[in-house]
N, C-alpha and C positions, 0 to 999 in steps of 0.2 A: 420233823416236829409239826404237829396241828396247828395252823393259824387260829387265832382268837375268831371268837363268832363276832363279835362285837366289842367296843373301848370306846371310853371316856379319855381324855387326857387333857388335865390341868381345864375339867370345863366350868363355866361360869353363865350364867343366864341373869338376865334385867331384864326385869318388865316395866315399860314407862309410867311412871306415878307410882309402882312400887317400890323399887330399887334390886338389890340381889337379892332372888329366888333359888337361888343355889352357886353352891360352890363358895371356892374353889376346888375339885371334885376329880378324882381320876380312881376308874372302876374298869377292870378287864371280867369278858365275859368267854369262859372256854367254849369251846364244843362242847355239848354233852350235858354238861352241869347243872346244877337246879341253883339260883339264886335269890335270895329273900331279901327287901329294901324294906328297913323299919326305920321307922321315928316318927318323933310329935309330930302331930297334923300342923302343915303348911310348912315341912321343911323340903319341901320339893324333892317327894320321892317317884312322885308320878310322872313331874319331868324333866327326870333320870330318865324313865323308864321311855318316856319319848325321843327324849335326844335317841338316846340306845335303840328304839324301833325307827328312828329317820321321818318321827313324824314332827319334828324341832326342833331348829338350828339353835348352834349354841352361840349366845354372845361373841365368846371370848374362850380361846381352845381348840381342841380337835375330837371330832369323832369319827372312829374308826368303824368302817362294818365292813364286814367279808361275806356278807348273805347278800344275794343278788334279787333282782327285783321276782318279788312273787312269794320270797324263802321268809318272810316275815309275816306273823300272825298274832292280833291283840284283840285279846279279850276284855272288856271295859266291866264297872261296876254291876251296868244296867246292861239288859241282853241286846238293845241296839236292835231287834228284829226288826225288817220293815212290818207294817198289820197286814198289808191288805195281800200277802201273801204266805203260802203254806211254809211248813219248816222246812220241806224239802227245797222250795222254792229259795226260800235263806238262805240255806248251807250251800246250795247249788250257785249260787251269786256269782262269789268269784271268783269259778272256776268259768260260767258263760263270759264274766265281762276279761277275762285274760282270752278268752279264744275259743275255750271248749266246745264242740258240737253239744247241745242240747241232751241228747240222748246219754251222751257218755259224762255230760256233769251230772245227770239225774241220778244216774247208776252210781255215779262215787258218792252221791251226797247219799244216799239210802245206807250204803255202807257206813259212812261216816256216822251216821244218825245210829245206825245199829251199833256202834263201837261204844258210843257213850247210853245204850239201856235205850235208845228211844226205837228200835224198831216198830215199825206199825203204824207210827203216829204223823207221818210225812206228810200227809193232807191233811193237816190240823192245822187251826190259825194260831198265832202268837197267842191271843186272848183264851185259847181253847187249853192253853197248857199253865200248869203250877210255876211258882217260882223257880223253883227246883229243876223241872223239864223246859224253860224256856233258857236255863243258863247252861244245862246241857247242850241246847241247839244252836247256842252260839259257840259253845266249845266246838261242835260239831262245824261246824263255818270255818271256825281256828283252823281245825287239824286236815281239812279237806283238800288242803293247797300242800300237806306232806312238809310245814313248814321247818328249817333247820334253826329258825329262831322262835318263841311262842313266848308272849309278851303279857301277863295277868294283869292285871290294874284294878286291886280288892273285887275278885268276880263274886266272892260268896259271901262280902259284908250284909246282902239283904237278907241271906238266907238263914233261917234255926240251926242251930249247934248239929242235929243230926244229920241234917241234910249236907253243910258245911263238912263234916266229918267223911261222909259217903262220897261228894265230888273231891275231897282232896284225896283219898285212895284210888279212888277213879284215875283221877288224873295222872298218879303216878303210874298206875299202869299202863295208862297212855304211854306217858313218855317212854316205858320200857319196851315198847315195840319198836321206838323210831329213833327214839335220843336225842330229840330237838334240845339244842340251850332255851332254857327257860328263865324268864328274870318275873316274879312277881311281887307285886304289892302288897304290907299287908298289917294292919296295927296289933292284929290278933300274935303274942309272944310264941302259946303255943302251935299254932296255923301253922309260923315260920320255923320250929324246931322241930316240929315233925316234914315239913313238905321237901327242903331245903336241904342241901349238901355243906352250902354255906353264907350264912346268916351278914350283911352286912347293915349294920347299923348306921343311919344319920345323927349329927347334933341338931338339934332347933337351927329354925331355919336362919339365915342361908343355910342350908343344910353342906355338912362337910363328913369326911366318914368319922365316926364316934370310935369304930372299931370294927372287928368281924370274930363273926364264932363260928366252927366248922362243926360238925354233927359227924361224926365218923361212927356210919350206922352205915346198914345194907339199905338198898333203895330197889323197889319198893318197900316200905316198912314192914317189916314181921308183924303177926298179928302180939298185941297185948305191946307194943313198941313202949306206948304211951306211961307205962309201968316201968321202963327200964330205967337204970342211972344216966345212962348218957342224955337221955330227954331232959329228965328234969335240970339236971348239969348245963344244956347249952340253953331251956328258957331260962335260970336263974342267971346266966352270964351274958344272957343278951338285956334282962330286965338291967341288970345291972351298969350296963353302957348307955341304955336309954337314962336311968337317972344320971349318969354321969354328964350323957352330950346333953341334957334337959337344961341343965347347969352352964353349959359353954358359951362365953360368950362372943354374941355375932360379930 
């Protein structure tokens, strides 16, 4: 049997002068899987999704990770590029600061840049690229490390509907070459019914699970997905837990 990529168990976070920011909370994350953390803003979905990257200890409880140092990668709202350096120069980062000779992290990051549409553009500054192309380059940073964990935290809240549309098929085809677990953030109902294997929802915060909705669809999506019954089936039954845990009280 696969060991979980990662677990929560019975966790609980306080932040001083706010009180509980989450929990009490226990969430298992397989190998493989795609996962979607929804609910009202400020029910602490985001740190779920740190406890579960190891970038946040919890209060009270246990977290579990079975990825070892290097197998985890998070992608944040904002592309986080440093400026004064290319995107190849970015994506190449942390493969130099784990050890990489020089040469041979240039050459992955080129590939990695190419995986996600940006061939070519490797000597371009942060400023030099679209919204759109600077969150590709941080995806490109992501997947550079071959992570078995890939951690989203709302990457494409900035971006227009089509663009959003375009990195989240991108994405899955990412994942289908490599099958990292992935846990993303994300307020968008349908983002999470299409990206997601299985949907777990928070109540207002503390956030606690509301429930979960599973999408038993092929991954990556068929084209015209967005048309099927099963889509509109798990947005209307996940809108439906969100008003419910809306309701919960803390």
């Amino acid at each position: 049997m696969v060991s979980p990529t990662a677990a929560l168990q019975e966790v609980e976070v306080d932040y001083q002068g706010r009180g509980r920011a989450l929990g009490p909370l226990s969430l298992t994350i397989e190998a493989g899987e795609i996962v979607a953390l929804v609910g009202p803003s400020g029910c602490g979905k985001s740190t779920a999704l740190r406890l579960l990257a190891g970038l946040e200890p919890a209060t009270r409880g246990q977290v579990h990770r079975a990825v070892g140092r290097g197998e985890t990668s998070v992608v944040f709202q904002a592309p986080t590029l440093a400026p004064w350096m290319s995107a190849a120069a970015n994506v190449a980062l942390p493969l130099e600061l784990a050890g990489t000779p020089r040469p041979e992290a240039r050459a992955r990051a080129a590939e990695a840049l190419a995986r996600v549409g940006l061939a070519g553009v490797g000597e371009s500054r942060p400023a030099q690229l679209s919204g759109g192309m600077a969150m590709r380059a941080s995806l490109a940073r992501a997947l550079v490390t071959r992570p078995r964990l890939l951690m989203l935290d709302e990457p494409f809240a900035a971006l227009d509907e089509i663009t959003r549309r375009t990195l989240a098929d991108d994405v899955l085809h990412l994942w289908s070459e490599t099958r990292p677990a992935i846990v993303f953030v994300t307020h968008n109902v349908e983002e999470a019914a299409y990206m997601a294997s299985r949907i777990v929802v928070l109540t207002r915060g503390p956030g606690r699970i509301a429930g979960e909705v599973r999408v038993d669809a092929p991954l990556p999506r068929p084209p015209g997905f967005r048309a099927w019954p099963v889509f509109a089936e798990a947005a209307e039954a996940v809108s439906g837990l969100l008003a419910a845990g809306s309701e919960a009280v803390a």
